[in-house]
BAFI-3210 file (N, C-alpha, C; in Angstrom, 3 decimals, decimal comma, padded with zeros to 6 digits):
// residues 234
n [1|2|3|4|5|6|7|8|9|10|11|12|13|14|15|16|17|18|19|20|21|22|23|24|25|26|27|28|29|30|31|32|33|34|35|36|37|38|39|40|41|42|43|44|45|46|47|48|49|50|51|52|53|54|55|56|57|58|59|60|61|62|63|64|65|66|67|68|69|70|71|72|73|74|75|76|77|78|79|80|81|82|83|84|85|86|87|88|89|90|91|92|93|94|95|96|97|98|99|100|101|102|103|104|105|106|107|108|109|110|111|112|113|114|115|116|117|118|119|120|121|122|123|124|125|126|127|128|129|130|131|132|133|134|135|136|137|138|139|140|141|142|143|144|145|146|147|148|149|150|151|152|153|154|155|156|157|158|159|160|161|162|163|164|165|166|167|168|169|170|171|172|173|174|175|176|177|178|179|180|181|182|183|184|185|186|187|188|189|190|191|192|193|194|195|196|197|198|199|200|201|202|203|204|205|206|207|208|209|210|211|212|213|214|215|216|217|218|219|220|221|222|223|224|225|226|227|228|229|230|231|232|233|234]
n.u [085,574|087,991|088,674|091,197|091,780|093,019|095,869|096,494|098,014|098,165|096,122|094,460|094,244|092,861|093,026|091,175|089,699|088,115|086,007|084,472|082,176|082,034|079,803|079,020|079,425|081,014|082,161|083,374|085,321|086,840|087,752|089,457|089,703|091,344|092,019|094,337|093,483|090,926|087,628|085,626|082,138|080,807|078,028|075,028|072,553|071,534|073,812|075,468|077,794|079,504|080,132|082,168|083,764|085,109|086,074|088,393|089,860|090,683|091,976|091,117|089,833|091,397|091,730|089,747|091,408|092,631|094,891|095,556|096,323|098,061|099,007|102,396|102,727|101,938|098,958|097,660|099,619|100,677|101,339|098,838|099,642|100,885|099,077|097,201|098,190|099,284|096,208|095,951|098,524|098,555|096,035|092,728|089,939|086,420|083,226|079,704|078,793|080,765|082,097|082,981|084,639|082,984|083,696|085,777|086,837|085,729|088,051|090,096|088,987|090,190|092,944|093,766|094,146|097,419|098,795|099,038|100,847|103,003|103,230|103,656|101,962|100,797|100,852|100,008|097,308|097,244|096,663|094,675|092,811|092,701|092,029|089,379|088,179|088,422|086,756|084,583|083,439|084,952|084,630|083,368|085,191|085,687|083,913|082,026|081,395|078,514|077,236|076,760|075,434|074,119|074,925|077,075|079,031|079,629|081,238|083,352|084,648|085,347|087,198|088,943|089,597|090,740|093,492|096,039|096,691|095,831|096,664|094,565|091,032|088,583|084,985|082,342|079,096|078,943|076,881|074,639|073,677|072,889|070,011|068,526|069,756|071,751|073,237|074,076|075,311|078,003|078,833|079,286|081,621|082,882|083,738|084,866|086,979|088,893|089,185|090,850|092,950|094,017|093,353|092,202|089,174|087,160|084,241|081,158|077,778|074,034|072,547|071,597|071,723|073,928|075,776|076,340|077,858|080,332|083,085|082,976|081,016|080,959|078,870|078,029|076,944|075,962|078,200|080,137|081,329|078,824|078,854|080,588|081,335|081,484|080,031|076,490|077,115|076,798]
n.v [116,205|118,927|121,152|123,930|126,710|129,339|131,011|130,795|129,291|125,234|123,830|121,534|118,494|116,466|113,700|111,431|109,804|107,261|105,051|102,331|100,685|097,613|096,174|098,469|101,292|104,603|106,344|107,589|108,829|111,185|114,316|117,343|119,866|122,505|126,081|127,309|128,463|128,720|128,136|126,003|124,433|120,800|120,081|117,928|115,111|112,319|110,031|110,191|110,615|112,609|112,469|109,960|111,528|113,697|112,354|111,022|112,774|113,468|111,809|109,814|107,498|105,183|105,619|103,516|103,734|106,467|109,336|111,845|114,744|116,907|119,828|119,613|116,642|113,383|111,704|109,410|107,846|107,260|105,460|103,997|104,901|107,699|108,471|109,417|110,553|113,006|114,377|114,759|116,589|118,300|119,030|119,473|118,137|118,405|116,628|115,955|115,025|116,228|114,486|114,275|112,976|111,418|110,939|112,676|116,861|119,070|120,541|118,720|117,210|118,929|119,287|117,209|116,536|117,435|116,157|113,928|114,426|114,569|116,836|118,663|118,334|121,012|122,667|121,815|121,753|124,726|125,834|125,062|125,580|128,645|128,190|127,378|129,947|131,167|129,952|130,613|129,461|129,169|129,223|127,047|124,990|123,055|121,372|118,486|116,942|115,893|117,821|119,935|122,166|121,213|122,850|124,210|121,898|121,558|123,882|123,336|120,808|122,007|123,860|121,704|120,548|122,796|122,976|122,201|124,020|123,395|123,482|123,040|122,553|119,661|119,836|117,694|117,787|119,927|121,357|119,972|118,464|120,796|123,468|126,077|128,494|128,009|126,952|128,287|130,470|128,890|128,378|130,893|131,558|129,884|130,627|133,229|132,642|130,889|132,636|134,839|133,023|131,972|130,023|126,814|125,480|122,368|121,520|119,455|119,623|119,572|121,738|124,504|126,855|126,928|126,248|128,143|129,944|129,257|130,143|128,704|126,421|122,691|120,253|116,484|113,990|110,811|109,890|111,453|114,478|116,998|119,547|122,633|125,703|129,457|130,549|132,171|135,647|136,189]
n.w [108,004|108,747|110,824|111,608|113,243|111,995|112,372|115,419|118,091|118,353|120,209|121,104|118,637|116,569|114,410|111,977|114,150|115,467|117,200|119,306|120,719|121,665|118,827|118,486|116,529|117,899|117,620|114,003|112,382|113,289|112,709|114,202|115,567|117,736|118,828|120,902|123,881|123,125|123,075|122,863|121,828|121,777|120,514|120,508|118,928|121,872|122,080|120,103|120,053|121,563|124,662|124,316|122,612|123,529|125,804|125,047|123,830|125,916|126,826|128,758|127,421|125,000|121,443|119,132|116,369|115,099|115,642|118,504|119,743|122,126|122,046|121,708|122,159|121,640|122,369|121,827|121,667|124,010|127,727|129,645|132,250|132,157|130,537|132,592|134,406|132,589|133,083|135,463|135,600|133,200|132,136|132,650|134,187|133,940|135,544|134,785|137,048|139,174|140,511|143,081|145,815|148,561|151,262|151,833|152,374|150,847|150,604|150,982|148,608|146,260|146,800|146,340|143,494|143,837|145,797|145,037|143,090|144,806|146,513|148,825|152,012|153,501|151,764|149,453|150,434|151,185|148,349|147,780|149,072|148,551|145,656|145,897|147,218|144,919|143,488|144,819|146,901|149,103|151,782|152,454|152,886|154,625|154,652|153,718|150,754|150,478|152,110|151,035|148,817|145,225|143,103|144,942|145,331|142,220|141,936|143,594|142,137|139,771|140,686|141,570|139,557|137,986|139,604|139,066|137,192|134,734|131,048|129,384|129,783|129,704|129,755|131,059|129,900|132,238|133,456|133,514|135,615|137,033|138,180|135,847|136,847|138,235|136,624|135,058|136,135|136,988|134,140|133,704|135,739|134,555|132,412|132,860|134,067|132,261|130,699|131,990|132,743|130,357|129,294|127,224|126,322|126,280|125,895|126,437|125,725|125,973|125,697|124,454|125,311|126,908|124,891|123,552|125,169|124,199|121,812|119,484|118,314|117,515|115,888|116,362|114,926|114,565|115,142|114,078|112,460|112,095|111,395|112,158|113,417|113,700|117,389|117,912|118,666|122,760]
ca.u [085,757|088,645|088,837|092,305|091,354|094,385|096,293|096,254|098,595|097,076|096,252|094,095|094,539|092,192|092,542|090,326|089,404|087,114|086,035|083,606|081,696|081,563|079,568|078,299|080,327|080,584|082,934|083,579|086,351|086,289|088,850|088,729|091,405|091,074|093,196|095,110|092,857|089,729|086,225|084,651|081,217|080,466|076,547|074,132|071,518|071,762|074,396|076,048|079,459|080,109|081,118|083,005|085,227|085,601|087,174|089,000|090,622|091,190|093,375|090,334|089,962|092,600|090,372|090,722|091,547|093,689|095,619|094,878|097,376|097,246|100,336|103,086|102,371|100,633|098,147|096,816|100,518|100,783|100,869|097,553|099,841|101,153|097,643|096,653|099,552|098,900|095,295|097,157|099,419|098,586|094,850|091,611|088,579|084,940|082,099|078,432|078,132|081,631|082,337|083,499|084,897|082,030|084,037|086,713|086,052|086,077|089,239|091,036|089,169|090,659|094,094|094,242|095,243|098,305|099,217|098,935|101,921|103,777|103,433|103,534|100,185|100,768|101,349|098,530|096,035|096,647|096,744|093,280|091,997|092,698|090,902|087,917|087,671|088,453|085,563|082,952|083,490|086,335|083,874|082,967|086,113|085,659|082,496|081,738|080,331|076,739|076,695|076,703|074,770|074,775|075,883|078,625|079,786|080,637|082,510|084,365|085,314|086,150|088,160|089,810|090,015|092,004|094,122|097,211|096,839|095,767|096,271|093,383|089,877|087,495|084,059|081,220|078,023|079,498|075,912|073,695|072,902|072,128|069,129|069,212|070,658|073,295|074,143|074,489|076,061|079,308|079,192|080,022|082,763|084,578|084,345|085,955|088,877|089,232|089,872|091,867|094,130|094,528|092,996|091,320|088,305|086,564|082,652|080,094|076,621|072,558|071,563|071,835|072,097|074,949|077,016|076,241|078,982|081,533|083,264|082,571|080,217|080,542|077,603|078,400|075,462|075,780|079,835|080,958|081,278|077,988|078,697|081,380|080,755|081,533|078,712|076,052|077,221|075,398]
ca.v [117,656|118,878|122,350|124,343|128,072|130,188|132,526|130,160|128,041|124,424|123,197|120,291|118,144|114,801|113,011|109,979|109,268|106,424|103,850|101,114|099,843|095,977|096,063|099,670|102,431|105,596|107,551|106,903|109,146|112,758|115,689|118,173|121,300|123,688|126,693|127,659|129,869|128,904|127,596|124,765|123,361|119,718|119,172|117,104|114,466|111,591|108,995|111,207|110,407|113,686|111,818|109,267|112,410|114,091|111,241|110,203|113,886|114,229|110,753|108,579|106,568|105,078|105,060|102,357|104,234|108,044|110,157|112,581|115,613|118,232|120,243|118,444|115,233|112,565|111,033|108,045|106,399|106,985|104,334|104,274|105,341|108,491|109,662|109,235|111,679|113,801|114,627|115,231|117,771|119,545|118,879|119,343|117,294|118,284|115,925|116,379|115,322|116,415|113,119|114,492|111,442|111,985|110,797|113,906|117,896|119,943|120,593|117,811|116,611|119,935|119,170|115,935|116,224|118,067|115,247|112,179|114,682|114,397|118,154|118,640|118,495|122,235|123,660|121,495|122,804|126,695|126,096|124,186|126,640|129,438|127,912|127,559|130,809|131,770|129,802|131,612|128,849|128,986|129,268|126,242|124,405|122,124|120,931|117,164|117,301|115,919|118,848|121,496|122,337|120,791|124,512|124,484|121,246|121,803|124,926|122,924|120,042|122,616|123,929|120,494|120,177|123,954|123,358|121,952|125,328|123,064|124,565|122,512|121,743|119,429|119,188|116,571|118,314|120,394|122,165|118,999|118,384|121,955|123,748|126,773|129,650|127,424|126,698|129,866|131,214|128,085|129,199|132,453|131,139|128,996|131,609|133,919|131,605|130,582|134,230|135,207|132,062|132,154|128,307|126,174|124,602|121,734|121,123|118,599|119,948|119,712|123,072|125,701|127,896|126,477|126,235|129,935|130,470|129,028|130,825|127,711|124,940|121,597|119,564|115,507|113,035|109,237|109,588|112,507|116,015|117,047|121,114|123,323|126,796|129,877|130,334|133,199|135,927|136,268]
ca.w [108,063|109,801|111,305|112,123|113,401|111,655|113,173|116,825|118,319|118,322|121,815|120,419|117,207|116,463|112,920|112,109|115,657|116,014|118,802|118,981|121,880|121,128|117,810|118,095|116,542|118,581|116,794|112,996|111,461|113,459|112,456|114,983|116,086|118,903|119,120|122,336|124,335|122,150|123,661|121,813|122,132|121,184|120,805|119,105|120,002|122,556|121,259|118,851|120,220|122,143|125,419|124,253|121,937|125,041|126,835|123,766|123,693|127,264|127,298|129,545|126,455|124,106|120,334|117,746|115,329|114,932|116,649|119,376|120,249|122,923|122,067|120,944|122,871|120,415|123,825|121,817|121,678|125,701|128,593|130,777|133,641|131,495|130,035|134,030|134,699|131,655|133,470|136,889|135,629|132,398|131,421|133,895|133,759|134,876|134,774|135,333|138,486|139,802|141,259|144,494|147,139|149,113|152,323|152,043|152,684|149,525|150,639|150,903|147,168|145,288|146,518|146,081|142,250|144,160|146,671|144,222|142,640|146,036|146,552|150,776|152,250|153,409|150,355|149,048|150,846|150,536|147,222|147,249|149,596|147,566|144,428|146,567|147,452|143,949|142,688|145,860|148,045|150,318|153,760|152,717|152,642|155,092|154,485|152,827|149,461|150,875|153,246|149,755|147,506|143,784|142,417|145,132|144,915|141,135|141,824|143,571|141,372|138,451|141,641|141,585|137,529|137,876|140,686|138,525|136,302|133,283|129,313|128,609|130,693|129,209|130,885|130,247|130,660|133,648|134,406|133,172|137,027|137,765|137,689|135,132|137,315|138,715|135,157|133,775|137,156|136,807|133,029|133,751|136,224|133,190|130,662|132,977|134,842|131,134|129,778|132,789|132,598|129,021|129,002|126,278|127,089|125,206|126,786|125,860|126,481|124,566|125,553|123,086|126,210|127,411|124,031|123,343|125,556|123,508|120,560|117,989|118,082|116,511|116,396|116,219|114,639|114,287|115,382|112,835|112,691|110,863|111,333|112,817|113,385|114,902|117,956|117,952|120,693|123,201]
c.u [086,861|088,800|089,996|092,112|093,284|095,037|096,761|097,166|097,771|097,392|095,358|094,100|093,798|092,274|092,122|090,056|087,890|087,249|084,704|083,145|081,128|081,422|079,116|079,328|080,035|080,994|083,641|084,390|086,014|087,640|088,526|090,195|091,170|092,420|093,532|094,444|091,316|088,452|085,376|083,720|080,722|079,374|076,174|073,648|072,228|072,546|074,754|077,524|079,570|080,724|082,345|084,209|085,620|086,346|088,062|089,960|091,136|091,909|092,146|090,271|090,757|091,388|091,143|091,296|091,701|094,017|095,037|096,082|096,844|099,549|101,017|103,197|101,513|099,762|097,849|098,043|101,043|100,375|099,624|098,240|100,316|099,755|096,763|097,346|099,376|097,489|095,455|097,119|098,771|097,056|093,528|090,553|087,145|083,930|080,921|078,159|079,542|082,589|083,664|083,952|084,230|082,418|085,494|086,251|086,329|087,165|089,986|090,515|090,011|092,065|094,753|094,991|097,081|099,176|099,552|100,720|102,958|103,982|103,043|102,417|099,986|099,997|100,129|097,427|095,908|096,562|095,312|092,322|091,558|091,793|089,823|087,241|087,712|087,378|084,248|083,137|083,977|085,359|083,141|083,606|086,234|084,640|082,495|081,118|078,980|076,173|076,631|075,892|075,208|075,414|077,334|079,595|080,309|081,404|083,376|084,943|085,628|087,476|089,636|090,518|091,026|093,081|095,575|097,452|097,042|095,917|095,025|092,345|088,751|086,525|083,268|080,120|078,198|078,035|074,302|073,112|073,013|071,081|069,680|069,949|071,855|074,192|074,998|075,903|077,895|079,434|079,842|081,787|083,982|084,457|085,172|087,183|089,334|090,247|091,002|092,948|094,881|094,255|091,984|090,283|087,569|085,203|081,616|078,968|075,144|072,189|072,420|072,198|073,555|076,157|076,756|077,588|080,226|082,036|082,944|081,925|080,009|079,888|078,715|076,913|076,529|077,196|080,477|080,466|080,449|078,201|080,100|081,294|080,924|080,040|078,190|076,572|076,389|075,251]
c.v [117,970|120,392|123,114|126,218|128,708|131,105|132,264|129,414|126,805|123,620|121,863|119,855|116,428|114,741|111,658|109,222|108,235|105,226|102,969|100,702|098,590|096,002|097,619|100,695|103,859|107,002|107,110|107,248|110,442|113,319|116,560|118,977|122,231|124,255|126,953|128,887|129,823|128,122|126,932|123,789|122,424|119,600|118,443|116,018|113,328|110,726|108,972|111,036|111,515|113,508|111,404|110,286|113,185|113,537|110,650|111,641|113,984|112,903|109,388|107,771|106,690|104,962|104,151|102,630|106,293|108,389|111,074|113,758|116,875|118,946|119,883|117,241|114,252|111,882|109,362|107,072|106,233|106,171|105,097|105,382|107,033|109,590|109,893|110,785|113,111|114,496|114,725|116,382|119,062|119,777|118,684|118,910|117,122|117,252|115,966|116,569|115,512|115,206|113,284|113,055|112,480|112,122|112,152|115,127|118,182|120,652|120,194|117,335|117,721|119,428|117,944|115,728|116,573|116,873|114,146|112,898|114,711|116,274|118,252|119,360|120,506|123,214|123,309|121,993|124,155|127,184|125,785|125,233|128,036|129,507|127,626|128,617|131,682|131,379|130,390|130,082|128,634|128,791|127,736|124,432|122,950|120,925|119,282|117,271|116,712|116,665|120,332|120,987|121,685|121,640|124,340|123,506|120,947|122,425|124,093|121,487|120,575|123,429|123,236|120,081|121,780|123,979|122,832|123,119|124,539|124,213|124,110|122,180|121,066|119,350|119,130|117,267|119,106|121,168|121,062|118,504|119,615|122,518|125,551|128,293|129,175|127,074|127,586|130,237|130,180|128,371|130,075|132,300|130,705|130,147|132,727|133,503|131,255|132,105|134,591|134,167|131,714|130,207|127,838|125,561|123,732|121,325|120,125|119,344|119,393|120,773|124,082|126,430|128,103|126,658|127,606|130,408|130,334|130,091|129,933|126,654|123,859|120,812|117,934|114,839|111,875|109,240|110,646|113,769|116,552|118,571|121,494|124,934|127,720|130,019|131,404|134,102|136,419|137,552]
c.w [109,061|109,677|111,613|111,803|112,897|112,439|114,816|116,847|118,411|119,559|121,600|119,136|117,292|114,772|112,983|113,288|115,438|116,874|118,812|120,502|121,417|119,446|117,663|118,170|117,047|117,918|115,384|111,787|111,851|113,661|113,374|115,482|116,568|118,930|120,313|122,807|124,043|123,193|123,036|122,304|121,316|121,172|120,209|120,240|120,706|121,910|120,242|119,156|120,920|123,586|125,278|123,587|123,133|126,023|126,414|123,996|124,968|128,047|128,139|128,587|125,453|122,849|119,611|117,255|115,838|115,819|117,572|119,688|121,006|122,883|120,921|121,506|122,083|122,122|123,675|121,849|123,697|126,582|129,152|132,142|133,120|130,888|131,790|134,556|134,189|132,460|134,657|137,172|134,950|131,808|133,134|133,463|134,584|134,512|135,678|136,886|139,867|140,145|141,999|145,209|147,967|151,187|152,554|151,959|151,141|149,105|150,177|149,023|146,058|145,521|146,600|144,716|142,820|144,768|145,682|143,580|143,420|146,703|148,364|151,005|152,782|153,033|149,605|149,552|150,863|149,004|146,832|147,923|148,697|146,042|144,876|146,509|146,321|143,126|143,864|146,767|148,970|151,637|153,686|152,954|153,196|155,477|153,665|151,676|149,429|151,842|152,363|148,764|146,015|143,194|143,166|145,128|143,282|141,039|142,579|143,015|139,885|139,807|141,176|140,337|137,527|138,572|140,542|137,640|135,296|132,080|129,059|129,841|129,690|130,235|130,107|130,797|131,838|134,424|134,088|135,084|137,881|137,487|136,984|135,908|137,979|137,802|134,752|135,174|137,108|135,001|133,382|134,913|135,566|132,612|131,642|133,544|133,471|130,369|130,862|132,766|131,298|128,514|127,759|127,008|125,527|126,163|125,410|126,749|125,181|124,833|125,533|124,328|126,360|126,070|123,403|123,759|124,586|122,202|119,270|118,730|117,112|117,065|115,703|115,811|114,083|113,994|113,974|112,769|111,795|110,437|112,114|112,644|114,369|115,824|117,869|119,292|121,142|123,663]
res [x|x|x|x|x|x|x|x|x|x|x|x|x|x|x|x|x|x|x|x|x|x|x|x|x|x|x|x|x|x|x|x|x|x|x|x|x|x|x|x|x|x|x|x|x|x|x|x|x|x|x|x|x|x|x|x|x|x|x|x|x|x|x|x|x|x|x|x|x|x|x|x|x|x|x|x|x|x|x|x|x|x|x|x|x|x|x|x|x|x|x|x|x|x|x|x|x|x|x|x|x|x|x|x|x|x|x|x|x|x|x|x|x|x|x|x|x|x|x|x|x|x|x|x|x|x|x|x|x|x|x|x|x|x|x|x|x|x|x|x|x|x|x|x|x|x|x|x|x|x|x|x|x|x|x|x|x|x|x|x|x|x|x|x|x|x|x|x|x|x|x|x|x|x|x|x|x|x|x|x|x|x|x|x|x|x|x|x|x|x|x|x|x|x|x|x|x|x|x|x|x|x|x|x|x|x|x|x|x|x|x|x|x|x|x|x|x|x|x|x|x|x|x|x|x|x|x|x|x|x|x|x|x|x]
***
């Protein structure tokens, strides 16, 4: 099944994407096309592939098999050090449990995507500061991420995933290690930094709650796109 919303520029593009762990196939021929601006949730049950397409789209994994495009950039013919780069500059990447460096402030981890780009530590930091306090945390800037909360240490590693002004954010489960008002409450954070930035987002989640938000939901079973659909609003 392959999807292409009309009328949209296309900020993602997957044909025949599949990948294999050893003998067990994860992903087994998935079409998939996000427009520029658009909000797309991946669900379906445990070991449905919705990780691995998520990390497959957002360059962490090369697949066996098809292409991958964010733009006009094909990703899947790109060096390691290039799709590394690619997720740097132009693409942001949340995952469940943030995965803060637990030995730096919340500071220093937001503007680190900045530094690795050689951008002067400065400049890096009022820039990291700033997206702190734009996600409700700035007072907490200097804090270690085992001295915050699970809620606030995600705001700030979507902080850290915004702080190159990605077109694209994927995130893996981004509220799967919160409890449900910390969920909803970093929901409501992406869908509006999303609308105000004019950003795509692609999310893996299992609860219906959670992919409510989105404007379309495709469900994945046994590595293939069993549904696609716009989402109920809420």
């Amino acid at each position: 099944m392959t999807t292409h919303p009309p009328g949209h520029a296309l900020a993602v593009h997957a044909t025949g994407v599949a990948h294999d762990y050893g003998r067990r196939p994860a992903l087994r021929g998935v079409d998939l096309s996000v427009a520029a601006g658009e909000m797309v949730a991946v669900t379906g049950p445990s070991g449905s592939g919705k990780s691995t397409l998520l990390h497959v789209l957002s360059g962490v994994l090369r697949p066996d098999e098809g292409e991958v495009r964010l733009g006009d950039e094909v990703v899947t013919t790109m060096s390691e050090d290039a799709r590394s780069r690619l997720r740097r500059t132009r693409v942001g990447v949340l995952f469940q449990f943030g995965q803060l460096i637990d030995e730096l402030t919340l500071a220093d981890n937001v503007a680190l995507p900045l530094l690795l780009e050689r951008r002067k530590r400065a400049e890096a930091m009022e820039t990291a500061r700033a997206w702190l306090t734009r996600v409700g945390v700035g007072d907490l800037a200097d804090e270690l991420p085992g001295e915050v909360s699970g809620g606030q240490a995600q705001r700030a590693a979507l902080a850290r995933a915004l702080v190159t002004n990605p077109g694209v954010l994927f995130a893996d489960e981004p509220t799967g290690a919160l409890d449900s008002r910390a969920g909803s409450d970093a929901m409501d954070l992406i869908t509006d930094l999303a609308a105000e930035e004019g950003m795509t987002v692609v999310l893996v989640t299992h609860d219906a709650r959670i992919a409510a938000y989105a404007d379309r939901e495709v469900v994945l079973r046994d590595g293939l796109v069993d549904a696609d659909e716009t989402a109920v609003v809420r």
